[in-house]
C-alpha positions in Angstrom: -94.1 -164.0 178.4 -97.6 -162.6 177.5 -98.9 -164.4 174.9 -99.2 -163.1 171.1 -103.0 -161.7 170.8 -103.2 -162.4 167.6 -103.3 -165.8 168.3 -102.4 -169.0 165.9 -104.4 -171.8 163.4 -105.0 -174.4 166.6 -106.5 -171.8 169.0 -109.2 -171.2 166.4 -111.3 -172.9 164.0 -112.6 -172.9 160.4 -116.4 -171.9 159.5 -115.8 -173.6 156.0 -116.4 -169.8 154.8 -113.2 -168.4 155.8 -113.3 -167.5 159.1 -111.6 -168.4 162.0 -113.1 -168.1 165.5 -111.6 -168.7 169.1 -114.6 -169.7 171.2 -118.1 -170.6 170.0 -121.4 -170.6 172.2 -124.0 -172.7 171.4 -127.7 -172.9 172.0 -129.0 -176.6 173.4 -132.2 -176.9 172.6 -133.2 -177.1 168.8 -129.8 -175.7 168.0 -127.3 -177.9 169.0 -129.9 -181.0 169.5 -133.3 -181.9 167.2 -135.7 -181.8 171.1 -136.5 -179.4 173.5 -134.7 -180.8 175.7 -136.7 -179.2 178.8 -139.8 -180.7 177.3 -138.7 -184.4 177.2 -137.1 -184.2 180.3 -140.2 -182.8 182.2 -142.0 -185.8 180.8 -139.3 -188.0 181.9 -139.6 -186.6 185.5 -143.3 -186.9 185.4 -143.6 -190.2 184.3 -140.8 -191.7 187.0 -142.9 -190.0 189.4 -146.3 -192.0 188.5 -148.0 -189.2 187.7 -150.3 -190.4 184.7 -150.4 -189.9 180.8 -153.4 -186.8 181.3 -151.7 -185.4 184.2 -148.2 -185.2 182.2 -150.5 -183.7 179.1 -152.1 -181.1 180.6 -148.4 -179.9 183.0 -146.9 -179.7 179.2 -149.9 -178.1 176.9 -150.0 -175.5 180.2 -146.5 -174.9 179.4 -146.9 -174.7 175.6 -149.5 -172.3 176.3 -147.0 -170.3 178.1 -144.5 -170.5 175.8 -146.3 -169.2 173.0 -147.0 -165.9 175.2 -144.9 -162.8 174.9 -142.8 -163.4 178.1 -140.1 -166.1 177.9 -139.5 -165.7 181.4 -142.8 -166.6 182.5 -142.5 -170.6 181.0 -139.2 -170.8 182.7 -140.4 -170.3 186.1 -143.5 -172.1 185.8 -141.2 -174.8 184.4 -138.6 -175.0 187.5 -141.4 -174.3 189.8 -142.5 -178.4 188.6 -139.3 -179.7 190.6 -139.7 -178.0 193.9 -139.0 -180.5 196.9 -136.8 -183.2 194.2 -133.6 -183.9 195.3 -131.0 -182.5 193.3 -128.9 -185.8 193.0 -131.7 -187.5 192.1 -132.3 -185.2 189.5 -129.3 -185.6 188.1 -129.1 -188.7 187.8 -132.6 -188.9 186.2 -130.9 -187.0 183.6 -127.9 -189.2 182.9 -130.6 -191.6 182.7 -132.9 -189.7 180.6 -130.2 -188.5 177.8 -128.9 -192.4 177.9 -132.2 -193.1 176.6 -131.8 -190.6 173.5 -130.7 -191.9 170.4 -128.0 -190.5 167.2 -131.2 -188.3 165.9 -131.1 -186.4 168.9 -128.0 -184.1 167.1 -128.7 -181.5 165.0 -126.2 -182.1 162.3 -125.7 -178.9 160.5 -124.4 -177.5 163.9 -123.1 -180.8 165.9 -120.8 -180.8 163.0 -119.6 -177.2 162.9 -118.6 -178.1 167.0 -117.1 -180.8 166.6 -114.8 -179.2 164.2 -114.4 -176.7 166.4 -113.9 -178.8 169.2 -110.8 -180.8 166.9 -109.3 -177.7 166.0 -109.0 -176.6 169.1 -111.4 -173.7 169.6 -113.0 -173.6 172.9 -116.7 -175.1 172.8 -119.2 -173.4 175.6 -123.0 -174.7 175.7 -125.1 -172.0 177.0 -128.6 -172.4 177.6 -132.0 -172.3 179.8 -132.6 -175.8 180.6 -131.4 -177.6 183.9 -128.2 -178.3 184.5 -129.7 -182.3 184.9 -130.0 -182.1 181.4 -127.3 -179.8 179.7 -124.3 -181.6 181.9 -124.9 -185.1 179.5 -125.1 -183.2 176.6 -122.1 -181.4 177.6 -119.9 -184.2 178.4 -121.0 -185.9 174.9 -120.1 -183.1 173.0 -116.8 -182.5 174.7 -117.8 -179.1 175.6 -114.9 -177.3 177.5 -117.8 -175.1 179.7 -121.4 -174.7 180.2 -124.3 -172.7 181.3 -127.9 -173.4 182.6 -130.6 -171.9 184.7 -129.4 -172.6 188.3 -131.7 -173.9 190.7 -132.6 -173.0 194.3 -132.0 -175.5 196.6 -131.8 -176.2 200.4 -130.1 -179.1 201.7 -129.7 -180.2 198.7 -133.8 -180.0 197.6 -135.0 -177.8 195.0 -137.0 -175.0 195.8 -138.7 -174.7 192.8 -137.6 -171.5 192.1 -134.7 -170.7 189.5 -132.0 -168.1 190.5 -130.6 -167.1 187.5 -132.6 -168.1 184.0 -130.3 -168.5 181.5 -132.4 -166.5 178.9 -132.0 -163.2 176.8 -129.5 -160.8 178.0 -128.3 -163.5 180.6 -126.7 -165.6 177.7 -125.0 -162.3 176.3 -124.2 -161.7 180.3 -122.6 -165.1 180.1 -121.2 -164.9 176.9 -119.2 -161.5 177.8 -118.0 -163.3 181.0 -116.3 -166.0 179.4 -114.7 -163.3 176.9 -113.3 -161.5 179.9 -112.3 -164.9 181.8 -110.8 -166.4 178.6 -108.9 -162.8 177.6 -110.9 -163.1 174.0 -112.2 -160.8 171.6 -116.1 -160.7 170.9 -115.3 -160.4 167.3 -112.9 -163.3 167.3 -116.1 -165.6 168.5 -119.0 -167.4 167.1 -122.8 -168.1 168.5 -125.8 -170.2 167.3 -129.0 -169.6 168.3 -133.0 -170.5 167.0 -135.0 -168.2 169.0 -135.6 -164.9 169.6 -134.0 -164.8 172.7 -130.4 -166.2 171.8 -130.3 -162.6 170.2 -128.5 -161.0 172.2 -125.9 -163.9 172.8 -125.6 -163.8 169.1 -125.3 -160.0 168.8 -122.4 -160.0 172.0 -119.9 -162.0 169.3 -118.4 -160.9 166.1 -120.3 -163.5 164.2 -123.8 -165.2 164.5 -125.1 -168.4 163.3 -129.2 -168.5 163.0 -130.7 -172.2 163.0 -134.2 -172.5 161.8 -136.7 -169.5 160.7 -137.2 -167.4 164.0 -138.2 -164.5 162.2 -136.4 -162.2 164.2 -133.4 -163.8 164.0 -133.9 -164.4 160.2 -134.3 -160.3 160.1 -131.1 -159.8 162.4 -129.5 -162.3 159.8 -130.0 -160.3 156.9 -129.0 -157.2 158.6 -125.5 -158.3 159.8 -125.0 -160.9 156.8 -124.9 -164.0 159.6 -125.4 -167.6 158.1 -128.8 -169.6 158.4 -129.0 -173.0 158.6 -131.8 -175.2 158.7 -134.1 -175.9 161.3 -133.8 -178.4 164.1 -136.8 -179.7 164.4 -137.6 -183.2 163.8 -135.6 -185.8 165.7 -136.7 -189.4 166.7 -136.1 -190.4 170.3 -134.5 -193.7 170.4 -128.9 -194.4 172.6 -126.6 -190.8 171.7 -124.1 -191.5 169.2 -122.2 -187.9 170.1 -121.0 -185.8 167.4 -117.7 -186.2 166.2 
């Protein structure tokens, strides 16, 4: 029997302002946690491979630099290109290792508390984002996410490349977004997204309602012209092990 699209209560979940959504998307990095989560991992990479304190400075201010440029595109690849010839295993284990090392200031409240309500009412929770999959899998798995998305990375025999084959950024997280609308048989307008930059846009615009964390003034404008909730910024955050959200 084909089952009811309208849907019941458990396969959705409750903003706390009267609407009920079936899948929500959420940003990583100063959405759903206080960091940049690309940022702290580079410099855990960096330091476990010896390279010293000015070395890891001047590999993150060029990035900064980069990210403060028109082109979001351009930081992401100079960012991947860092881990050309790591082993991808290794990687990821630097990551279980990294996140371990986090501590309960590493969740952004506001929104790790809107998914994990989410998550317990049974709506489906999807992380999609631009960092490494090194890095999003932990966060994942702590925030009982049922899928997630990151920038895939080339690799041969199992070593990266350093080059990334599908940046999870701008129209790719509304590409993603629509996919797992088609895969799951769900509305748009039945779904919730959060986003803090610019970029998530376009994730936010693909669902019937957006969330906008922090003061991104493009998002702040789009906001105001579709009536979507702000909440407050993400950043801050102490670095000390993750108590997960709910």
């Amino acid at each position: 029997m084909a089952r009811d699209a309208r849907r019941t209560a458990r396969d959705r979940w409750d903003t706390g302002v009267g609407e009920l959504h079936a899948i929500v998307f959420v940003d990583v990095d100063e959405t759903l946690l206080t960091i940049n989560s690309m940022s702290s991992f580079l410099v855990a990479h960096l330091r476990a491979r010896g390279r010293s304190s000015d070395e890891v400075r001047a590999v993150v201010g060029h990035l900064a630099a980069l990210d403060r440029g028109p082109d979001r595109g351009a930081v992401s690849r100079a960012y991947y290109a860092t881990f050309a010839g790591e082993s991808a295993d290794e990687l990821g284990a630097l990551g279980e290792r990294w996140f371990a090392g986090l501590g309960p200031d590493v969740w952004h409240a506001p929104v790790a508390d809107e998914v994990a309500a989410a998550r317990d009412a049974g709506a489906l929770v999807v992380l999609v984002s631009g960092a490494p999959p090194a890095t999003v899998a932990p966060v994942a798995r702590a925030v009982g996410a049922h899928a997630w998305f990151a920038t895939l990375q080339e690799q041969r025999d199992g070593v990266l490349t350093g080059a990334a084959t599908d940046v999870v950024v701008g129209e790719s997280k509304a590409r993603v977004v629509r996919a797992v609308l088609r895969d799951r048989g769900v509305r748009g307008e039945d779904c919730v997204a959060y986003g803090d930059h610019a970029s998530d846009l376009p994730m936010l615009e693909a669902v019937g309602t957006g969330v906008v964390v922090g003061d991104d003034p493009v998002l702040a404008a789009a906001a105001a012209r579709h009536g979507w909730r702000l909440l407050p910024s993400a950043r801050a955050g102490a670095l000390t092990s993750p108590t997960p959200p709910g």
